[in-house]
C-alpha positions in Angstrom: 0.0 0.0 0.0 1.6 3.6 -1.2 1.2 6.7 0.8 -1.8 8.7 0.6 -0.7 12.4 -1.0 -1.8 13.9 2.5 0.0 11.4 4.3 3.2 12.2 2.1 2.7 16.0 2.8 2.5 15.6 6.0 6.0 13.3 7.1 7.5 16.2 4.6 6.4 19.2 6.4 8.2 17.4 9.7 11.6 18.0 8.0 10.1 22.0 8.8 10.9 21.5 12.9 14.7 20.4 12.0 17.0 23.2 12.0 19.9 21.9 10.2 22.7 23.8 11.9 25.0 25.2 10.1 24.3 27.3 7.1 25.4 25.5 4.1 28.3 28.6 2.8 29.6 27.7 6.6 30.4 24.4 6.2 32.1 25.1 2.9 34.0 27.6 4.3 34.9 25.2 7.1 36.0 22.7 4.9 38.8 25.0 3.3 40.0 26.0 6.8 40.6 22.3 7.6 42.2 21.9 4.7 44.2 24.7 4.9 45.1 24.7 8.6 44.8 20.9 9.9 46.2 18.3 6.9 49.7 18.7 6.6 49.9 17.2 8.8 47.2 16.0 11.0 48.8 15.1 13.9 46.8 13.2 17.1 48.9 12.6 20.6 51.6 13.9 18.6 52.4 11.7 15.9 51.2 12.6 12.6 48.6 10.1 11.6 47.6 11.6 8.1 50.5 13.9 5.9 50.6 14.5 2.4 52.8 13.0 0.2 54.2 15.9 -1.9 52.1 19.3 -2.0 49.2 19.6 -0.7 46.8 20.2 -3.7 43.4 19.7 -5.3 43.5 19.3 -9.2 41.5 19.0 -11.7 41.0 17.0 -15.0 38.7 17.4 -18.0 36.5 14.1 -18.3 36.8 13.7 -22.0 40.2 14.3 -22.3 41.6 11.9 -19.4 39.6 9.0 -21.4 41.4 9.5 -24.6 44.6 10.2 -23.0 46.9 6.8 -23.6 46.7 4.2 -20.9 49.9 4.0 -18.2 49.1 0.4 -17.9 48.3 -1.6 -20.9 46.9 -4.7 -19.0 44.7 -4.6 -15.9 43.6 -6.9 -13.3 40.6 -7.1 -11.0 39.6 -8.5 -7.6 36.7 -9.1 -6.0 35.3 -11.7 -3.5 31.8 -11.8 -3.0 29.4 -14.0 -0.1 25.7 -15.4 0.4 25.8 -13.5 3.9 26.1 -15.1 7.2 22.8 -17.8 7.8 21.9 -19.7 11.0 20.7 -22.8 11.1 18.3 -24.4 14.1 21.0 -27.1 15.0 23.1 -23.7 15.9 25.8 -23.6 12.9 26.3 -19.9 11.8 27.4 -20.3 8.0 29.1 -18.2 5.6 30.4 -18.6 1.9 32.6 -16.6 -0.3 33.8 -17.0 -3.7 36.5 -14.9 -5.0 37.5 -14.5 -8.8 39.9 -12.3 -10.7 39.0 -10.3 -13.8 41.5 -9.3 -16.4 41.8 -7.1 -19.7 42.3 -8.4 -22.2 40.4 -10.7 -21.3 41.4 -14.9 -19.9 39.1 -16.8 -19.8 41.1 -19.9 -18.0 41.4 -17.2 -15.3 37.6 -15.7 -15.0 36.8 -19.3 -14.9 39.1 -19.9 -11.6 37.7 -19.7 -8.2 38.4 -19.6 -4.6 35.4 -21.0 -2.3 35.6 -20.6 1.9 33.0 -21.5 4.2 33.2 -20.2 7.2 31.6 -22.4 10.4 30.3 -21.2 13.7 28.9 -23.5 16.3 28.6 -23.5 19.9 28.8 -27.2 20.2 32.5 -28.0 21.1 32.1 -31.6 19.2 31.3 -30.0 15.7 34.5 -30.7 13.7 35.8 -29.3 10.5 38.0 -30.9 7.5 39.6 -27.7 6.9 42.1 -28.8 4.5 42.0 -27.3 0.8 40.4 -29.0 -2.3 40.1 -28.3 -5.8 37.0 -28.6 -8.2 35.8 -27.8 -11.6 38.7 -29.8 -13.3 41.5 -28.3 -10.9 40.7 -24.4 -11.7 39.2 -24.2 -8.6 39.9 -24.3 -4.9 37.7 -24.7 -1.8 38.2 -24.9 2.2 36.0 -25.1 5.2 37.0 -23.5 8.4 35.4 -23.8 12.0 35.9 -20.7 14.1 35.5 -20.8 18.0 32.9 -19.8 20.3 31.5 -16.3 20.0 27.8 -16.1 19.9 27.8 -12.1 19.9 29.9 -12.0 17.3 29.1 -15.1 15.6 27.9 -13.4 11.9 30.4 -10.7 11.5 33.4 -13.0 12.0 31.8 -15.9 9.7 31.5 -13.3 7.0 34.4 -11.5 7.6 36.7 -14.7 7.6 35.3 -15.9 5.0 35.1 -13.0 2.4 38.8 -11.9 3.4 40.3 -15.2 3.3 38.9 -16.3 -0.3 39.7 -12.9 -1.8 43.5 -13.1 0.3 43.7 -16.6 -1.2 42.8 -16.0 -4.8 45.3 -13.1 -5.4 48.1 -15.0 -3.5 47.5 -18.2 -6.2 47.0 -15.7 -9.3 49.7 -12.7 -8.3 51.8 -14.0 -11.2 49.3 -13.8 -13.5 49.4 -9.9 -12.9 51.9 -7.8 -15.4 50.8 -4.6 -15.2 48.3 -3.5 -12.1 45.8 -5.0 -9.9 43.0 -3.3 -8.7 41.3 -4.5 -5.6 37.7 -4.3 -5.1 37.8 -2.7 -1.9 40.7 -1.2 0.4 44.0 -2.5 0.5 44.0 -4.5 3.9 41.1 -6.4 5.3 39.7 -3.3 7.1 36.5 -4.8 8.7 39.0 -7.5 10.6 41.2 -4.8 11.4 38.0 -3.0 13.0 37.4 -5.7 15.5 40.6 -4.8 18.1 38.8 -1.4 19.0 34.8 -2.7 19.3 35.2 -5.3 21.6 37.8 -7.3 23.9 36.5 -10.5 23.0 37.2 -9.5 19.2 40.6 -8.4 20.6 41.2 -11.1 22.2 40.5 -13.4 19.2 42.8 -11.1 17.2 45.7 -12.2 19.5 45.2 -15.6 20.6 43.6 -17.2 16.9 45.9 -17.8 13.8 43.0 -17.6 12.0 42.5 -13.3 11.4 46.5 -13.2 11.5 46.8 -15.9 8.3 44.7 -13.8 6.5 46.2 -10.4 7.5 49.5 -12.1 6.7 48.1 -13.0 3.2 47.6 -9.5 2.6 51.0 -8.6 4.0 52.4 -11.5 1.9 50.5 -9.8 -1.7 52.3 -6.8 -1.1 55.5 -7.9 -1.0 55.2 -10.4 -3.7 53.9 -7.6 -6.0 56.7 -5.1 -4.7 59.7 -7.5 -5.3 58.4 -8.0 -9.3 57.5 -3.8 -9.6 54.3 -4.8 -10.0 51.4 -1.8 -8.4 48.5 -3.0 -6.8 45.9 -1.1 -5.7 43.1 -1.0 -3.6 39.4 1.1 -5.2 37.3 1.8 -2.5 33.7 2.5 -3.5 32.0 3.7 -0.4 34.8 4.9 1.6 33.8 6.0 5.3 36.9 6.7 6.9 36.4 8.8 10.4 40.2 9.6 10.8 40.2 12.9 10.1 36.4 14.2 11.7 37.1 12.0 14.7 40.8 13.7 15.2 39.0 17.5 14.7 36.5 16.4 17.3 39.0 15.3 19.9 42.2 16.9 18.9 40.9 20.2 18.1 37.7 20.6 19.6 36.4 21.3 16.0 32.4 21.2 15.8 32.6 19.0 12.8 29.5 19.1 11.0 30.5 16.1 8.3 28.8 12.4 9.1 32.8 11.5 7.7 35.4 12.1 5.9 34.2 11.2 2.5 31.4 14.3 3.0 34.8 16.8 4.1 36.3 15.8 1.0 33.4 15.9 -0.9 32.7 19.4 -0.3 36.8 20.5 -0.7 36.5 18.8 -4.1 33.0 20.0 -5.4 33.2 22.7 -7.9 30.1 25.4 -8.9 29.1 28.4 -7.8 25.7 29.6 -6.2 23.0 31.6 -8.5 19.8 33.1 -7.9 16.8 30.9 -8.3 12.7 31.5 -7.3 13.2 30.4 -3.7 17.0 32.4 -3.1 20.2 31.0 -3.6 21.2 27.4 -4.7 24.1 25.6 -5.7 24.5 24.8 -9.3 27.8 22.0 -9.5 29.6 22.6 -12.6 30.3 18.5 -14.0 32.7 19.1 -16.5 35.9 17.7 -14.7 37.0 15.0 -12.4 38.6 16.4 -9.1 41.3 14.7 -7.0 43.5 15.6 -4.6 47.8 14.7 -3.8 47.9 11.6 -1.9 48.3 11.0 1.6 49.9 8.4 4.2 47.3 7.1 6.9 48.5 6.3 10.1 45.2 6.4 12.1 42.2 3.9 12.7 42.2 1.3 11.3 45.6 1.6 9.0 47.3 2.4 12.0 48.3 -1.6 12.7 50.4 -1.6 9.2 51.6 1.5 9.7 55.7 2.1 10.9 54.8 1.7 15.0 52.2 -0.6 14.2 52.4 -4.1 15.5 50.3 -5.6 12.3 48.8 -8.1 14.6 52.0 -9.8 14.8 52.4 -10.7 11.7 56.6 -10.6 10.5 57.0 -8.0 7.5 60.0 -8.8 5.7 60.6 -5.5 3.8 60.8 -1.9 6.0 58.2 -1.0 8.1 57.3 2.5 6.1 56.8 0.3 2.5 53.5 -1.7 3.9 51.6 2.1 5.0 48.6 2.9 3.5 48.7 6.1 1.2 45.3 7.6 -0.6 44.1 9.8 -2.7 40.3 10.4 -3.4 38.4 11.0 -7.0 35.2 13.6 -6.9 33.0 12.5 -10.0 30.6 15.6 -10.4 28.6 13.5 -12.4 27.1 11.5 -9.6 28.1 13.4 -6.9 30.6 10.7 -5.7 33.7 10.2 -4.0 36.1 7.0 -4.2 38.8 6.4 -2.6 42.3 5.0 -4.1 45.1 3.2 -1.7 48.4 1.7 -2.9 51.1 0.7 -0.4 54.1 3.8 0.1 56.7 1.2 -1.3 55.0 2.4 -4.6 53.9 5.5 -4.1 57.3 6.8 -3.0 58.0 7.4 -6.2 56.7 10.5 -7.7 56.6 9.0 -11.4 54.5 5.5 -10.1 52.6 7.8 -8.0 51.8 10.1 -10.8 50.9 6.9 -13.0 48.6 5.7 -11.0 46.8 8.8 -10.5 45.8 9.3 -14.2 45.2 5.1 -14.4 42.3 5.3 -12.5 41.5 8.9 -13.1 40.9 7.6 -16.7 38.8 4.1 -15.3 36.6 6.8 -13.5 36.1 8.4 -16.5 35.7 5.5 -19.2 33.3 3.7 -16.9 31.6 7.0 -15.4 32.0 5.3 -12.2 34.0 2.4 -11.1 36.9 1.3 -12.9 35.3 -1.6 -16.0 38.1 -4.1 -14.2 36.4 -4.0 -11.1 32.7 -4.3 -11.9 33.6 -7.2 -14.2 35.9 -8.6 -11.0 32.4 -7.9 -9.1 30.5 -9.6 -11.8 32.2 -12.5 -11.6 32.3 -13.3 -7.9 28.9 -11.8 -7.0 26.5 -14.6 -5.9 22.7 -13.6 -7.1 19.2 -14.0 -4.9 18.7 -16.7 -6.5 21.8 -18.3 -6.2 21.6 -17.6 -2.5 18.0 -19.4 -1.9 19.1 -22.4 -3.7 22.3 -22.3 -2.0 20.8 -22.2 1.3 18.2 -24.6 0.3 21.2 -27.5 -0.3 22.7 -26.9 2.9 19.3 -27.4 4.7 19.3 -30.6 3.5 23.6 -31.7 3.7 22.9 -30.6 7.3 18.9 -31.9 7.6 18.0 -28.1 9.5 16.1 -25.9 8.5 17.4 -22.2 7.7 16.7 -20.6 11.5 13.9 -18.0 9.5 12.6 -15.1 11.4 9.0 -13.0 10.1 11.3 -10.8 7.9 12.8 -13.4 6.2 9.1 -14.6 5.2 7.9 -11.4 4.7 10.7 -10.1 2.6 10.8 -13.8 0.5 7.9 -13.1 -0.8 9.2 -9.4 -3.1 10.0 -9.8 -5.7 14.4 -9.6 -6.3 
């Protein structure tokens, strides 16, 4: 049943008690002094947890001419790792699956083929055991694993999903790095960032951190990419699509005492980056954003949050890094698109982008992805294409396990109510 047109008008007109704060040429103002006064560098406790690379700078790029420009990289490779989401069952196993696959250009089709399958296993019952050694299927060009992780009911579907999305997607570039000549883009950051959340939520997340090899084999698989890819002079990089990174609001907030009025940093940069002007209109003044041109800023090196553990005085959950400490940070730099009104986010390890040329090569790669595609680089949607698992696929999925484990899928009203909508 739709809403009535009074019954529309009237949950609009509430937005008429909010008064939204700040006046909209404020925050834009603010913005530029935070840019001008706070990032170079942003220092918290005394250490400098975000600094700029080379000069600070915003720059811009005409769309069309980026896309013809020639290409840095002629070959490109994509990543992506996608899951059927965590499900409970009524004999008290919490399951997850992930399949990774790899995506190339030109294209190979022995490669798109290739998977890498984990199921992830939760159960309180101390007797439930796992074979969790590797197999292959599909004629060898795949691999699959199960693996049982311990006792924690509060955290039970997060660390199913999170195990099991990271490892596959850890695993799959390790076994294809070679394949790589030119670039690989990640779908998603460069380190498992939702594992790398769990030491500042909880201690019991913490304390599976520290005491299972479990999160540190897959941080250590992400460690291990890196330096396979920096000893060949290979660039990888990660393409974040939502980024929402806190760093910088949180640190104004505590640091500085700043009334931030930005949910995070994404919005900050959005408004630095967004270019138009305001002109009159019936009602007063409004924004018109002038499209025309990509926007970008230098890059940075992130030493707070959740980068901090791979960072130079981070202890990168004890996992041995075998080249100096500085060549595993994370450094960034985000794209404005105009012509959605969105950000991304680009990270590559500093043993690559310490060198102005690479740095500079990378910048226009994906600035010219960006503007091919008019959104996400091609490589990654057809990674994401390739490892995403439909609805449909899901249900049926979900369906076979009910009966390899003869339980029924633990269903709650939403998940009959929302089974019956259409995908």
């Amino acid at each position: 049943m739709t809403l009535d047109p009074v019954h529309f008008d009237g949950i609009a007109r509430l937005a008429g008690r909010i008064d939204h704060g700040t006046d909209e040429r404020d925050r834009r103002a603010l913005a530029e002094t935070v840019w001008e006064e706070f990032l170079d560098p942003l220092v918290v406790d005394g250490r400098p947890i975000l600094e700029p690379l080379d000069e600070r700078a915003r720059r811009l790029v005409d769309c069309e001419a980026v896309a013809l420009r020639d290409r840095e990289f002629p070959t490109e490779h994509g990543l992506d790792a996608g899951t059927i989401n965590p499900t409970t069952f009524k004999n008290g196993l919490v399951i997850d699956i992930a399949q990774a696959a790899m995506s190339a250009t030109p294209s190979d089709l022995d490669l798109h083929r290739s998977r890498t399958t984990v199921m992830t296993v939760h159960s309180n019952d101390e007797t439930m055991a796992v074979d969790e050694s590797w197999g292959k299927f599909d004629a060898g060009y795949s691999k699959s694993r199960a693996v049982k992780v311990p006792p924690l009911p509060r955290f039970a579907e997060g660390v199913v999903h999170a195990l099991a999305l990271y490892l596959a997607e850890s695993k799959h570039a390790r076994d294809h790095a070679q394949t790589v000549s030119d670039l690989l883009v990640l779908d998603g950051p460069l380190y498992p960032r939702g594992l790398l959340r769990w030491a500042d939520q909880h201690p019991d997340l913490a304390d599976f951190l520290l005491e299972d090899p479990r999160p540190t084999t897959v941080l250590e698989n992400y460690v291990r990419l890196v330096e396979e890819f920096v000893d060949r002079s290979v660039p990888l990089v990660g393409f974040v699509k939502n980024p929402a990174t806190r760093v910088i609001t949180r640190s104004l907030k505590s640091e500085r005492e700043v009334s931030v009025p930005w949910a995070d940093d994404s919005a900050l940069f959005t408004r630095l980056l967004e270019r138009g002007e305001y002109v009159d209109d019936v009602d007063g003044d409004r924004w018109e954003r002038d499209d025309s041109a990509l926007s970008y800023t230098n890059w940075f090196r992130s030493r707070g949050g959740v980068d901090r553990p791979l960072s130079t005085d981070g202890d990168a959950l004890g996992v041995e890094r075998r080249l100096e400490r500085a060549a595993y940070e994370v450094t960034f730099f985000v794209i404005y698109d105009p012509r959605d009104d969105l950000l991304y986010r680009i990270e590559a390890p500093y043993a690559f982008t310490k060198d102005p040329d690479t740095r500079e090569r990378l910048t226009m790669q994906l600035l010219q992805d960006v503007a091919v595609a008019h959104g996400p680089p091609t490589i990654v949607e057809k990674a994401d294409e390739l490892a995403r698992i439909s609805n449909a696929e899901k249900a049926s999925l979900r369906e076979t396990l009910e009966d390899r484990f003869d339980a029924a899928q633990d269903r709650t009203y939403d998940d009959h109510r929302w089974d019956e909508q259409p995908y």
